[in-house]
Each structure stands twice: as structure tokens, then as C-alpha cells.
Z-matrix of the N, CA and C atoms (Angstrom, degrees):
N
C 1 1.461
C 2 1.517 1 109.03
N 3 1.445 2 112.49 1 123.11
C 4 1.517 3 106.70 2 171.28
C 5 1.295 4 113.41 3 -94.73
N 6 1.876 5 107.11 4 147.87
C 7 0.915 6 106.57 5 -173.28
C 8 1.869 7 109.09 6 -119.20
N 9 1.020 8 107.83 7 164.47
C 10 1.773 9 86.59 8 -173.62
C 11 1.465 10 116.14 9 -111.38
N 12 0.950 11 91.13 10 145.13
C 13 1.877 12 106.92 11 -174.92
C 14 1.035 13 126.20 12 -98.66
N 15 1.109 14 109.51 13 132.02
C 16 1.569 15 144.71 14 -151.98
C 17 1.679 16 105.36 15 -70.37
N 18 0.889 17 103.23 16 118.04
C 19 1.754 18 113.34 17 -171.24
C 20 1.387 19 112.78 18 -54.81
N 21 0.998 20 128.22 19 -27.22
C 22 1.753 21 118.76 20 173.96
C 23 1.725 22 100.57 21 -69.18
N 24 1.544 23 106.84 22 -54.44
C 25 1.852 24 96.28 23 174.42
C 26 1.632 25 100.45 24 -57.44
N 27 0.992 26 142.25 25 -54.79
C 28 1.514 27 124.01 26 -172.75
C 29 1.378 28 111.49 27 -29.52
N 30 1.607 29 99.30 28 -63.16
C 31 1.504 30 107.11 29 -163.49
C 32 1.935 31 103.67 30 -47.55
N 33 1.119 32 116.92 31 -35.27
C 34 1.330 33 135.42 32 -152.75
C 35 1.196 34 81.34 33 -61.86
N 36 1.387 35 90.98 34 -82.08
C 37 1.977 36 90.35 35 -171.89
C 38 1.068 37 135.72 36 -45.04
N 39 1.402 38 128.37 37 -50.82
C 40 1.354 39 127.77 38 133.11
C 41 1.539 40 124.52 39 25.05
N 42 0.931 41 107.31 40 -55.10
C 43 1.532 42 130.21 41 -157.28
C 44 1.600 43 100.65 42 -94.17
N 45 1.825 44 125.08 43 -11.02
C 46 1.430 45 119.80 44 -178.21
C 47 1.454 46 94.21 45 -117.19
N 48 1.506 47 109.00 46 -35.11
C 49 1.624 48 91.90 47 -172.39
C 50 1.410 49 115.04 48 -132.87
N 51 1.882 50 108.29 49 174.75
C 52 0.958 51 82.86 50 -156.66
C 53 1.652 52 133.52 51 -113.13
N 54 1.828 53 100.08 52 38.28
C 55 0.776 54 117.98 53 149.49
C 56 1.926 55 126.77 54 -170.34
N 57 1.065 56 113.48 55 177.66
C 58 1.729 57 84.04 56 -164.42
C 59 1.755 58 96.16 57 -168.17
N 60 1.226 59 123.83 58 124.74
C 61 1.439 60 119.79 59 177.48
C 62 1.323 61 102.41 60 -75.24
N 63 1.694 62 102.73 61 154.00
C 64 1.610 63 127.81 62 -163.47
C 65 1.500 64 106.02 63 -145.74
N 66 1.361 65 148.38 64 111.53
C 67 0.756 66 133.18 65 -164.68
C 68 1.313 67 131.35 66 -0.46
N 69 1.747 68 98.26 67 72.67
C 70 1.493 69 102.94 68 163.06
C 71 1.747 70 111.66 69 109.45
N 72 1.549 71 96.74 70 -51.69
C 73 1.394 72 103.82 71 174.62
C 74 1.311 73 116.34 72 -113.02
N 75 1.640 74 105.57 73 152.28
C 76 1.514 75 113.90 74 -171.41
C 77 1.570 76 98.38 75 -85.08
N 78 1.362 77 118.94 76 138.35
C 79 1.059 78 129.46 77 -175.71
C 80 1.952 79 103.05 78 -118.60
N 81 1.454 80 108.78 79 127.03
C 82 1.442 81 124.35 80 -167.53
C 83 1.526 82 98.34 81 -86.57
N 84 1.201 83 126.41 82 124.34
C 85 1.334 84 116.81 83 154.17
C 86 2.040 85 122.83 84 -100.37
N 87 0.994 86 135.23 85 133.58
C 88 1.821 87 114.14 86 172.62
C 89 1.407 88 99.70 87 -141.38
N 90 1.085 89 113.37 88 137.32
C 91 1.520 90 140.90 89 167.97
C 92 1.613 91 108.04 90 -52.30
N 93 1.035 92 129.88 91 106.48
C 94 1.462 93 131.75 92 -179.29
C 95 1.365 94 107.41 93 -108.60
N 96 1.597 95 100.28 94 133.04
C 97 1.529 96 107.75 95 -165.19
C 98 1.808 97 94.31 96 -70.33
N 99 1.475 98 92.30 97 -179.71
C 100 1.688 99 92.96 98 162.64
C 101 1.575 100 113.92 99 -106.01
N 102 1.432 101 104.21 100 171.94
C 103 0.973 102 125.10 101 -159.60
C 104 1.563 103 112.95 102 -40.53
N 105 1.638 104 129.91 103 163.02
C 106 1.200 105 114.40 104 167.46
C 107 1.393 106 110.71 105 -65.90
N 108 1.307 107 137.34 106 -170.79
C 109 1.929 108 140.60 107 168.80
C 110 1.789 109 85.57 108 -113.67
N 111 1.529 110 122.55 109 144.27
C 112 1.343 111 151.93 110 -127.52
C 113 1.640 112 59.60 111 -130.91
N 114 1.435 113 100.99 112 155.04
C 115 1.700 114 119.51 113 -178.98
C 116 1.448 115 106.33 114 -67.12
N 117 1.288 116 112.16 115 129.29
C 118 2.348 117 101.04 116 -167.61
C 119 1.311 118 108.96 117 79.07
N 120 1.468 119 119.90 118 -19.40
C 121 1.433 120 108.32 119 -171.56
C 122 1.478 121 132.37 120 -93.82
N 123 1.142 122 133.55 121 173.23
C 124 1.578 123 131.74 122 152.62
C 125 1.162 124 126.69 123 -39.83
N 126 1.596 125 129.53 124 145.22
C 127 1.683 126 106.80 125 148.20
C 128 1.078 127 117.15 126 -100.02
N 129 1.599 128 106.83 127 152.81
C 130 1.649 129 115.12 128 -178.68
C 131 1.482 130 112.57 129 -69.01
N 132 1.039 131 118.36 130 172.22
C 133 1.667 132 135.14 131 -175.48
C 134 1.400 133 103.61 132 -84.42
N 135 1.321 134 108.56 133 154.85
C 136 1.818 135 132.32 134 179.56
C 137 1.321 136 85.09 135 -72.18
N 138 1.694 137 87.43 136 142.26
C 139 1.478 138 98.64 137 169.28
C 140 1.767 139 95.03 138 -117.92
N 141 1.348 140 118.07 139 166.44
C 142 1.471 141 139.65 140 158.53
C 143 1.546 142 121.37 141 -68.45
N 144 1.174 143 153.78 142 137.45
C 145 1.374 144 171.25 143 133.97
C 146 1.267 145 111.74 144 83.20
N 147 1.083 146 127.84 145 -105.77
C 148 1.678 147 131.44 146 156.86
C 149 1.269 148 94.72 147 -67.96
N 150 1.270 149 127.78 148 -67.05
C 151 1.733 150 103.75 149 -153.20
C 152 1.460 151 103.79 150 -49.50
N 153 1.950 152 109.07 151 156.18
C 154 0.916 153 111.40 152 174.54
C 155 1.990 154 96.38 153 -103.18
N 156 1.451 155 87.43 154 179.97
C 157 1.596 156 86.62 155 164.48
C 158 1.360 157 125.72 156 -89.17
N 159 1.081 158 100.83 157 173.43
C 160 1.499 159 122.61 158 177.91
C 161 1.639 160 116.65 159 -42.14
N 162 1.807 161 130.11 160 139.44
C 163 0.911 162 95.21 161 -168.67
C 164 1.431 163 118.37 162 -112.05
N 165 1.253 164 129.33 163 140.29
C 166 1.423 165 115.83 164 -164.31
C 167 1.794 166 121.48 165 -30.92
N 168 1.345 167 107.36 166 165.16
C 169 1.270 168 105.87 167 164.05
C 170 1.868 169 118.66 168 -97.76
N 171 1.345 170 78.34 169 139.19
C 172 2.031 171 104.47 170 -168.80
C 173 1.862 172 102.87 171 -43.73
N 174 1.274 173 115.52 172 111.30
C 175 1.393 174 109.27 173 -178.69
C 176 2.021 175 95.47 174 -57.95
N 177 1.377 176 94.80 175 160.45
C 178 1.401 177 96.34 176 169.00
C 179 1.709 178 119.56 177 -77.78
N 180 1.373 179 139.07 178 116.99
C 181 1.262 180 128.50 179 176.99
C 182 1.484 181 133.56 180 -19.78
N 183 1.236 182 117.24 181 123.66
C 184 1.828 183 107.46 182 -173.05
C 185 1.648 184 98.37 183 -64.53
N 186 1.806 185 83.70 184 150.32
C 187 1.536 186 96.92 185 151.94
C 188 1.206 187 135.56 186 -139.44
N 189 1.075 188 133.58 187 -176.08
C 190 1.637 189 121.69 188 -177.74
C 191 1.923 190 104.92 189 -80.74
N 192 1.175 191 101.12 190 116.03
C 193 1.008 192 86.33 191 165.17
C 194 1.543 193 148.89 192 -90.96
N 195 1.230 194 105.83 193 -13.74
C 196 1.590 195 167.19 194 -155.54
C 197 1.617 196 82.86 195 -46.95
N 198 1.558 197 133.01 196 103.94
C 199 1.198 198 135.15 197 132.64
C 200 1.679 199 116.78 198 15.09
N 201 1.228 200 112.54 199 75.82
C 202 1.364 201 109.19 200 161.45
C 203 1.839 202 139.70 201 -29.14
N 204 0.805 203 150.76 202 77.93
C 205 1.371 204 144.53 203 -140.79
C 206 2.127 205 98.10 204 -125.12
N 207 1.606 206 90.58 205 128.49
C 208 1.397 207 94.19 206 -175.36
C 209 1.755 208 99.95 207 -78.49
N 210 0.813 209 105.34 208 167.02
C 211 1.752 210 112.95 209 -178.29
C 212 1.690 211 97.04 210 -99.18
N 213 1.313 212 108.54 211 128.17
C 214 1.706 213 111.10 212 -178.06
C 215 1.487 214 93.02 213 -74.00
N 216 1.224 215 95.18 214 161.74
C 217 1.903 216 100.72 215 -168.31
C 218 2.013 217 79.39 216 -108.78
N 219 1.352 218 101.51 217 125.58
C 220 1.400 219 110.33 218 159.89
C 221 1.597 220 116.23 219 -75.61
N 222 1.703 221 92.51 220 141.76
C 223 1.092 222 124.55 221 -165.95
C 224 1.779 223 118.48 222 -90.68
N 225 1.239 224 106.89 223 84.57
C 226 1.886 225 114.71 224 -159.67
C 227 1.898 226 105.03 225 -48.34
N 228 0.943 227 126.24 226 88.54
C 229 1.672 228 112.57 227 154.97
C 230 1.488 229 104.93 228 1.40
N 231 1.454 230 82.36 229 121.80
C 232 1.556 231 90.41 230 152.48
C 233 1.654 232 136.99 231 -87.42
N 234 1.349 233 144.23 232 150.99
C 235 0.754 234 162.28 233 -143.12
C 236 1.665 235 103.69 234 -101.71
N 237 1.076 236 101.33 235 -22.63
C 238 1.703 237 106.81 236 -179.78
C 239 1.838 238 105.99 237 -67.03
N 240 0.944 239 130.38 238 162.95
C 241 1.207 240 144.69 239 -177.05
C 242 1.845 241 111.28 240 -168.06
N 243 1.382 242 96.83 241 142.24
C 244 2.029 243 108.17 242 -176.00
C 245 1.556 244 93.74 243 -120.82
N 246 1.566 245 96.45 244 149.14
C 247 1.365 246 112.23 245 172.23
C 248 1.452 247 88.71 246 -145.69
N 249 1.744 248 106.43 247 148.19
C 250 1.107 249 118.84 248 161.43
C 251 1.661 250 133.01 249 -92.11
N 252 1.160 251 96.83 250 100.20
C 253 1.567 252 97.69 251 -170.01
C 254 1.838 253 131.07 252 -81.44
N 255 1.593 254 101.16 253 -17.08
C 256 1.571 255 96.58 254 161.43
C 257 1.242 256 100.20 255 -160.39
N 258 1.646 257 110.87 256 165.13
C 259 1.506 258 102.24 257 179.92
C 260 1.963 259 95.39 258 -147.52
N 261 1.486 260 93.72 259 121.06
C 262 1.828 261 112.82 260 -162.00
C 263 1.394 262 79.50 261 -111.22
N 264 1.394 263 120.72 262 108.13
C 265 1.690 264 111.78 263 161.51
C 266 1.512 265 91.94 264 -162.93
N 267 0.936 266 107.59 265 161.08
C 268 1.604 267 124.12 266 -171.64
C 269 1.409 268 116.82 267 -173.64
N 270 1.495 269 137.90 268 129.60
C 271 1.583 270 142.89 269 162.56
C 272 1.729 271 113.32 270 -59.13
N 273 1.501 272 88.52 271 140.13
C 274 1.527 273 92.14 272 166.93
C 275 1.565 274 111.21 273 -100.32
N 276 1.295 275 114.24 274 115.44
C 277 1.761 276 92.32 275 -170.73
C 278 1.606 277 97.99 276 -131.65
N 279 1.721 278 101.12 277 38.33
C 280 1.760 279 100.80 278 161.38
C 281 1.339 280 118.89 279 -81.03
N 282 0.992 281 127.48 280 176.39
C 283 1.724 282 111.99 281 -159.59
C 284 1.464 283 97.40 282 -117.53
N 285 1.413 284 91.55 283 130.92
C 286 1.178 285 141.92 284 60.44
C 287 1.853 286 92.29 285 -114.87
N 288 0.762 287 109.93 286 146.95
C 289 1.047 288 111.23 287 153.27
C 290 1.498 289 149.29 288 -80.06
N 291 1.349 290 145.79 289 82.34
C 292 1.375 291 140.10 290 -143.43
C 293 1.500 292 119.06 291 -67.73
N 294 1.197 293 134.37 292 154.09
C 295 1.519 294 141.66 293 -164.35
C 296 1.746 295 103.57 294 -64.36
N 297 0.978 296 105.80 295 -29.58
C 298 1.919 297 124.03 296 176.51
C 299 1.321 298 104.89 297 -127.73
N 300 1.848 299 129.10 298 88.04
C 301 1.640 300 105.08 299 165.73
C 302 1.516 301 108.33 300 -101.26
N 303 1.281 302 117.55 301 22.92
C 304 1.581 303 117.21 302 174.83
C 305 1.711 304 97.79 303 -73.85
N 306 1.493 305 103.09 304 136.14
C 307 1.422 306 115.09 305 171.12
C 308 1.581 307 123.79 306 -167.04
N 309 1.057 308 140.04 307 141.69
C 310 1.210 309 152.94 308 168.44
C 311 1.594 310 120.79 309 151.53
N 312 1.915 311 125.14 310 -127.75
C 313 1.147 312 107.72 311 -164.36
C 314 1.404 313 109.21 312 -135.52
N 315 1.082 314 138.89 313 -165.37
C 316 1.280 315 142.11 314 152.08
C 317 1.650 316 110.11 315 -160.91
N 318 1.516 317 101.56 316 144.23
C 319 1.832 318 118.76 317 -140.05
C 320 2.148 319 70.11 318 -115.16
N 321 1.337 320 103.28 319 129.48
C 322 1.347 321 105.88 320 155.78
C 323 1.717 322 101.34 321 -145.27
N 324 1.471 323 94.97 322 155.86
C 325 1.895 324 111.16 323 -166.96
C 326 1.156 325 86.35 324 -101.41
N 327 1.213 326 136.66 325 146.99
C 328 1.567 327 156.00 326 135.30
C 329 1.179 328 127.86 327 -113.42
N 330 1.687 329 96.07 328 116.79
C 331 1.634 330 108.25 329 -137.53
C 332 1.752 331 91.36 330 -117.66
N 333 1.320 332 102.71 331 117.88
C 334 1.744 333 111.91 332 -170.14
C 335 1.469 334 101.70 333 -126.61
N 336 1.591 335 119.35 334 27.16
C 337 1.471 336 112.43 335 -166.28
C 338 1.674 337 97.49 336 -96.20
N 339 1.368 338 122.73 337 13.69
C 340 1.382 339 112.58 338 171.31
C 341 1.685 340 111.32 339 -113.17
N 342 1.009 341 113.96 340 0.96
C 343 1.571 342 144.10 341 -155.58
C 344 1.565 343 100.39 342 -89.13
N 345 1.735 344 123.79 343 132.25
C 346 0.923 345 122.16 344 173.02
C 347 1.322 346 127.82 345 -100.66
N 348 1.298 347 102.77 346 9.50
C 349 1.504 348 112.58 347 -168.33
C 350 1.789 349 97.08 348 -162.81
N 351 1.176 350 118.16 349 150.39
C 352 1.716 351 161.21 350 -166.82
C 353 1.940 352 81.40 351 -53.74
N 354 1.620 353 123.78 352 142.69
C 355 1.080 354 103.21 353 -175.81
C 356 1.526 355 75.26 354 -164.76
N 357 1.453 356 116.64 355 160.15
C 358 1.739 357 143.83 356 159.22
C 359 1.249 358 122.61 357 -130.93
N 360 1.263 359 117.74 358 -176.21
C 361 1.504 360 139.09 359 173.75
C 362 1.176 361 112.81 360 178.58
N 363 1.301 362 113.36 361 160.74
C 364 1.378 363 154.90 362 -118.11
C 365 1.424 364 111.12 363 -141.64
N 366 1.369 365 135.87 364 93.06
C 367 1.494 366 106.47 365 176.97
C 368 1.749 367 111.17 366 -82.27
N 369 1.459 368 122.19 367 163.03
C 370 0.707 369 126.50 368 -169.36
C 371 1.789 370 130.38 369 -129.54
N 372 1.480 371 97.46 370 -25.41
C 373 1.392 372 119.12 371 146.27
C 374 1.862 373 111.02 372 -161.29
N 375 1.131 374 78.73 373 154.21
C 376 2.156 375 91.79 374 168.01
C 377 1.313 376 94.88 375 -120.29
N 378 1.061 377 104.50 376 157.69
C 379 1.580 378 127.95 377 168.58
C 380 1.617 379 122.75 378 178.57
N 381 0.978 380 105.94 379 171.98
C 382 2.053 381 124.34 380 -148.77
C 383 0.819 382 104.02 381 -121.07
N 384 1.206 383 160.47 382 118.97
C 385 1.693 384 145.79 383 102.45
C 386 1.463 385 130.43 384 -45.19
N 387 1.210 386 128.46 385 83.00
C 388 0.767 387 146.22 386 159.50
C 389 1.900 388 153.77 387 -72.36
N 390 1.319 389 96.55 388 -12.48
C 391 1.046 390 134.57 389 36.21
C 392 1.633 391 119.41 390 -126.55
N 393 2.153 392 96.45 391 -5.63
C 394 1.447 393 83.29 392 162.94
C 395 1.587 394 117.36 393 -107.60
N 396 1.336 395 104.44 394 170.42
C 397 1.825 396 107.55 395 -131.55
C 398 1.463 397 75.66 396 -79.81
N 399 1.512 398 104.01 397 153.58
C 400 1.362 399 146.31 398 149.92
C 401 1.607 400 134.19 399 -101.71
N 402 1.399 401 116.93 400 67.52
C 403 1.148 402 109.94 401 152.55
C 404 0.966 403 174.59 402 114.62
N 405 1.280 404 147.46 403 -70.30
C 406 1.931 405 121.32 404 -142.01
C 407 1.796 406 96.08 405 -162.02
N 408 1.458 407 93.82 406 -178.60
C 409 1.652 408 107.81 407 -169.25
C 410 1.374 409 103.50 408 -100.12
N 411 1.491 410 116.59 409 155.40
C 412 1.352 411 126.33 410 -175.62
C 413 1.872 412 101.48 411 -114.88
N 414 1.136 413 107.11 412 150.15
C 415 1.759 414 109.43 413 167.95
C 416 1.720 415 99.91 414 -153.06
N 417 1.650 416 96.92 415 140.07
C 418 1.537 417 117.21 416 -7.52
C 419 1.631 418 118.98 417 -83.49
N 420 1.400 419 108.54 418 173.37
C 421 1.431 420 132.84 419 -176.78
C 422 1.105 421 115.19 420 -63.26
N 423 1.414 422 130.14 421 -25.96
C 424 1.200 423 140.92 422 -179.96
C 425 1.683 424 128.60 423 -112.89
N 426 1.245 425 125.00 424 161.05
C 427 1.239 426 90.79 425 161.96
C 428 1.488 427 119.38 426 -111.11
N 429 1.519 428 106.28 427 16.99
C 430 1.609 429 105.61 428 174.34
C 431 1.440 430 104.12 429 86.22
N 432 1.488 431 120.64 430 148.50
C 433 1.749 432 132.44 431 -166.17
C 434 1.592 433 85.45 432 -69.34
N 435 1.566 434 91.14 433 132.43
C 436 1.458 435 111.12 434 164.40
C 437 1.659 436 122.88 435 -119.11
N 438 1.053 437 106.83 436 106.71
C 439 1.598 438 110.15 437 -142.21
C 440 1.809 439 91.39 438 -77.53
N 441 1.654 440 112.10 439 177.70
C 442 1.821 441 102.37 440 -151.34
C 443 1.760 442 79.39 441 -95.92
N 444 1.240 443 74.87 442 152.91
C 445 1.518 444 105.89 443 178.31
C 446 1.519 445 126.20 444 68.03
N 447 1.713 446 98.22 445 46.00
C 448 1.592 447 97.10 446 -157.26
C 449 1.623 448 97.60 447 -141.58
N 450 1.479 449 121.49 448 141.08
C 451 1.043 450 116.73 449 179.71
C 452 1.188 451 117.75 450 -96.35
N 453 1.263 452 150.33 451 112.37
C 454 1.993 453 133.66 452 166.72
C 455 1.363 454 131.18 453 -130.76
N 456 0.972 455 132.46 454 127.19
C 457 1.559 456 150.62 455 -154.24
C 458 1.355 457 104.71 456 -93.42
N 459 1.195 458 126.91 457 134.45
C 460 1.371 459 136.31 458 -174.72
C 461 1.230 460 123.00 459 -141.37
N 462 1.125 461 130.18 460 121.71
C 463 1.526 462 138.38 461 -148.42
C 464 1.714 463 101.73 462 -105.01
N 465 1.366 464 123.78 463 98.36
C 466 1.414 465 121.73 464 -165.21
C 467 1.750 466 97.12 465 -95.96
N 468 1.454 467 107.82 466 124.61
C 469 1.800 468 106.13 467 163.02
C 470 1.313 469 129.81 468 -87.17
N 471 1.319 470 125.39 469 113.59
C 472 1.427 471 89.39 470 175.98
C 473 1.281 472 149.99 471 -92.82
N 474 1.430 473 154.22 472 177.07
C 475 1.183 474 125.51 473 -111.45
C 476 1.416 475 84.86 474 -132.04
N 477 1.472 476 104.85 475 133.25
C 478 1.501 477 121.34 476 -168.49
C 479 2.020 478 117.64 477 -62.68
N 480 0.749 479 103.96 478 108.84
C 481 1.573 480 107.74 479 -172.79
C 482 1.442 481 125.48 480 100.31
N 483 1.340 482 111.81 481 5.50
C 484 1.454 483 121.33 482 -166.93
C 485 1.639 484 112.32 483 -96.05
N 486 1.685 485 104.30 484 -28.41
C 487 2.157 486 102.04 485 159.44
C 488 0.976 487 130.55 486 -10.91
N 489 1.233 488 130.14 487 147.46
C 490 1.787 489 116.34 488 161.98
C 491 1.690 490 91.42 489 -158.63
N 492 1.492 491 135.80 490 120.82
C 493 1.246 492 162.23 491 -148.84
C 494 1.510 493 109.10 492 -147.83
N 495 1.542 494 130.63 493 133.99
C 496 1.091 495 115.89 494 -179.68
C 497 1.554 496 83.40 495 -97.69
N 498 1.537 497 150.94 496 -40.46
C 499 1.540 498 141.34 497 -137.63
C 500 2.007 499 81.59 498 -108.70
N 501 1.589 500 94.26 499 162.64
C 502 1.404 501 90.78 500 -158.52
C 503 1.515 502 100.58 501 -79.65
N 504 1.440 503 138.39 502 153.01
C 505 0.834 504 132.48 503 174.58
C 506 1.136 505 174.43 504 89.39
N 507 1.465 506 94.92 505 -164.68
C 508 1.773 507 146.05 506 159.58
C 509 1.365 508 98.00 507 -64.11
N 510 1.264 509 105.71 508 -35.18
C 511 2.360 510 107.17 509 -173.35
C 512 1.007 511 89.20 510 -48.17
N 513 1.382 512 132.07 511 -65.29
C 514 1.629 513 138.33 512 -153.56
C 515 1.342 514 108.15 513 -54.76
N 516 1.440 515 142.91 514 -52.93
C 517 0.681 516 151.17 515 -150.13
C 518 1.677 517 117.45 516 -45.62
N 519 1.416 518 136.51 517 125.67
C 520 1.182 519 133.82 518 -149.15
C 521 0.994 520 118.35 519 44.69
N 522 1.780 521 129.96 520 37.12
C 523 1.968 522 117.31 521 163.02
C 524 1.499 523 90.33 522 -108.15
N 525 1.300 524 98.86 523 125.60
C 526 1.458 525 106.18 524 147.80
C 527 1.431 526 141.48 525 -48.41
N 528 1.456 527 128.47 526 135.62
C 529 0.958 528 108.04 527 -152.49
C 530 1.789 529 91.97 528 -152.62
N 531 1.650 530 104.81 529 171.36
C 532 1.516 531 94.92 530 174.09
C 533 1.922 532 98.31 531 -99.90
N 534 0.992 533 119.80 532 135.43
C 535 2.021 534 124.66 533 174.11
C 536 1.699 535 88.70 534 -102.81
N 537 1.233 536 85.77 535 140.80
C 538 1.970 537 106.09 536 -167.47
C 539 1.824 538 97.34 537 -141.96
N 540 1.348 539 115.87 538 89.98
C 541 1.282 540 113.63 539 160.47
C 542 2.013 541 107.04 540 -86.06
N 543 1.749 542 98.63 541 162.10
C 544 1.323 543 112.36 542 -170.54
C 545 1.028 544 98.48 543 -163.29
N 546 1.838 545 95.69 544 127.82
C 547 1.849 546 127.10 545 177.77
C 548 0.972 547 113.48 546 -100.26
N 549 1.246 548 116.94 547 147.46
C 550 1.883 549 129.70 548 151.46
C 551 1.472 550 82.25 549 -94.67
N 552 1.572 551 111.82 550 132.37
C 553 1.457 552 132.91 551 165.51
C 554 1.575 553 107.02 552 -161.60
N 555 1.857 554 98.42 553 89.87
C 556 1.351 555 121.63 554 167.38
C 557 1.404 556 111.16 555 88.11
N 558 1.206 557 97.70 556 31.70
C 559 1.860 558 117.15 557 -174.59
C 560 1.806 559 115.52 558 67.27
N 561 1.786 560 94.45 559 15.12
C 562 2.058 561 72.87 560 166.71
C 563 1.807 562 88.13 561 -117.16
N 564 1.224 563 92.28 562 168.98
C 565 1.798 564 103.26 563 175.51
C 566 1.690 565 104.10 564 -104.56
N 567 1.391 566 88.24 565 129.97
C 568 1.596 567 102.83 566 177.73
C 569 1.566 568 111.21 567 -120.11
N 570 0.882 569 136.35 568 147.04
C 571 1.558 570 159.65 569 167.39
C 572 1.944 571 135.07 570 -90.59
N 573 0.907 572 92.41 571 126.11
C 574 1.812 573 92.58 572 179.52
C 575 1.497 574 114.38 573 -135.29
N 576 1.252 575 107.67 574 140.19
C 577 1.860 576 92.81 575 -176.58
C 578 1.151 577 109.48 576 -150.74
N 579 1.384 578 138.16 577 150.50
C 580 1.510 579 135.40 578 -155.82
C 581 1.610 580 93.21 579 -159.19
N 582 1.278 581 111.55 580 157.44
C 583 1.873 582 124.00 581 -146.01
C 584 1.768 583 71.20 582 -125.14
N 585 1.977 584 111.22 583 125.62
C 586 1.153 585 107.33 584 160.35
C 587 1.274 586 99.68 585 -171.57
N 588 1.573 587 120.18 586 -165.41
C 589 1.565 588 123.79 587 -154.82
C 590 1.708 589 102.41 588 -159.11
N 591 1.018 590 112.03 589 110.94
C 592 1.474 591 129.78 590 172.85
C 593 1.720 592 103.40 591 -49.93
N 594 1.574 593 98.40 592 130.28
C 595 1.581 594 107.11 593 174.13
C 596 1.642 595 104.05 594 -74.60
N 597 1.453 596 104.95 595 170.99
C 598 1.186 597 107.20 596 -158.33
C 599 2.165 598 99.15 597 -130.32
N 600 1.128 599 123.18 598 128.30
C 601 1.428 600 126.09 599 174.61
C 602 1.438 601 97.06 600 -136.12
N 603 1.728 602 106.10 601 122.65
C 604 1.360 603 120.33 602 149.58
C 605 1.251 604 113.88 603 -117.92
């Protein structure tokens, strides 16, 4: 003899299997997963019968995270160019003789006539081969704004006591040698060099 069951136990059971007559009709129960998880996100909770579960939370959108980096703005060559056009220098090696008797000038052109814009430089060292090297500071340091399209010659002295020679001298005196001045002009380094021979006074 069947007897019929009382709808709160239905519901009960319900809940183990997965399916079970109830007055009359079969009633389906299914385990519903939970929600998918949203990209970054949580997953939602199991839901019971039809309901589904909960639905994840929305990952937050990717982004680049990638170190921002400014792009260095390149620095166009300049148009300026040095040539060495004479070189007046000579040792004093009458006696006494001084710790530095290298002295006189050197004539360089700074040639900005292809140049679209106002431009300088900087020397940065001089030096001698002699063949051992010689050396020393030039003044002035610069050659002063050379406006575009303009040629000007500048007569650099160099600066009394400022030499530095490892061989003594007076040795040097009349060896030919190559003189190599070098600019910073607009942050690149440029070079000039001219084949010559220190005058000689005893």
C-alpha cells in the first residue's frame, strides 16, 4: 500500500537524489556547479536544482603594465666643423729652463656656413706627438657662437704652465709631430689634427 509523502520530506530528499516521486509527479533534482570566475575574478557558489549559482566576480580588465619609457629625442649632428689652420708654438730651452717651455698659438677656422642654426664648441683636450705626447690647455675654451652660415677663425693660446710630458722637454724640441685638438660640439666629440714641429730658442 502506498502511502504519500509529505512535502517537506520530499523537499528533504530532494536534496540527496536525483529524483523522487511527490504527489504524483517526479520531481528532478541536479547539483549546479558555481558560477564561472570573470578573468582576475572569484568563482561564484553552487547553486541547488534549477537555480544556478552565483555569478563570479568580473576580473578587472588587463593592462599594460610595461614600464613606461620616454623616447630620448635624438640629437641632429651639427653642421659645424674645425680645421686647423696654423700652428705658432715653439720651446724656450735657454737656461734656466722652465718645467713647461712649450708656448705660443694655434689658428683654427670654424666653419658653420652649411649650418642652419647658431652653433659652438668646446675644446676638450690638445695634445702633441712628438713623439712622446705633449699635453696642455688651450684659451680660450671655446670658440664662441658661430652664427649659421658664417665662417670665423680663432687664434687659441696656450696656457702658460699647463704641459705635462713624460720625456724631458727640450728633447722634443724640433720633432715633428701630429697636434690633435678635440671638441664637445652639441654633445658629440669631434677631432682635428695637423702634422707640425715646435720652434726651437736657446
Amino acid at each position: 500500500m502506498n502511502h504519500p509523502i509529505h512535502p517537506a520530506t520530499c523537499l528533504i530528499l530532494t536534496l540527496f537524489t536525483s529524483s523522487l516521486a511527490c504527489g504524483g509527479s517526479v520531481v528532478t533534482s541536479e547539483q549546479s556547479t558555481g558560477g564561472s570566475a570573470g578573468a582576475g575574478g572569484s568563482a561564484g557558489s553552487g547553486g541547488i536544482s534549477s537555480k544556478g549559482g552565483s555569478g563570479g566576480n568580473a576580473g578587472a580588465g588587463g593592462v599594460d603594465a610595461g614600464p613606461s619609457q620616454d623616447a630620448a629625442a635624438d640629437v641632429a649632428p651639427s653642421a659645424l666643423t674645425m680645421t686647423i689652420l696654423g700652428i705658432e708654438m715653439w720651446m724656450n730651452c735657454m737656461p734656466a729652463v722652465p718645467p713647461d717651455p712649450l708656448g705660443g698659438t694655434i689658428t683654427v677656422r670654424y666653419d658653420n656656413s652649411l649650418g642652419s642654426a647658431a652653433a659652438f664648441a668646446t675644446i676638450t683636450q690638445a695634445q702633441w706627438a712628438l713623439p712622446a705626447t705633449y699635453s696642455f690647455e688651450l684659451e680660450p675654451k671655446e670658440s664662441g657662437l658661430i652664427p649659421a652660415g658664417k665662417v670665423v677663425d680663432v687664434a687659441h693660446k696656450k696656457v702658460a704652465n699647463s704641459g705635462k710630458v713624460a720625456a724631458s722637454p727640450c728633447s722634443l724640441c724640433g720633432q715633428v709631430g701630429s697636434l690633435s685638438l678635440t671638441w664637445n660640439v652639441n654633445g658629440q666629440t669631434v677631432s682635428a689634427s695637423e702634422v707640425g714641429a715646435p720652434g726651437c730658442a736657446y
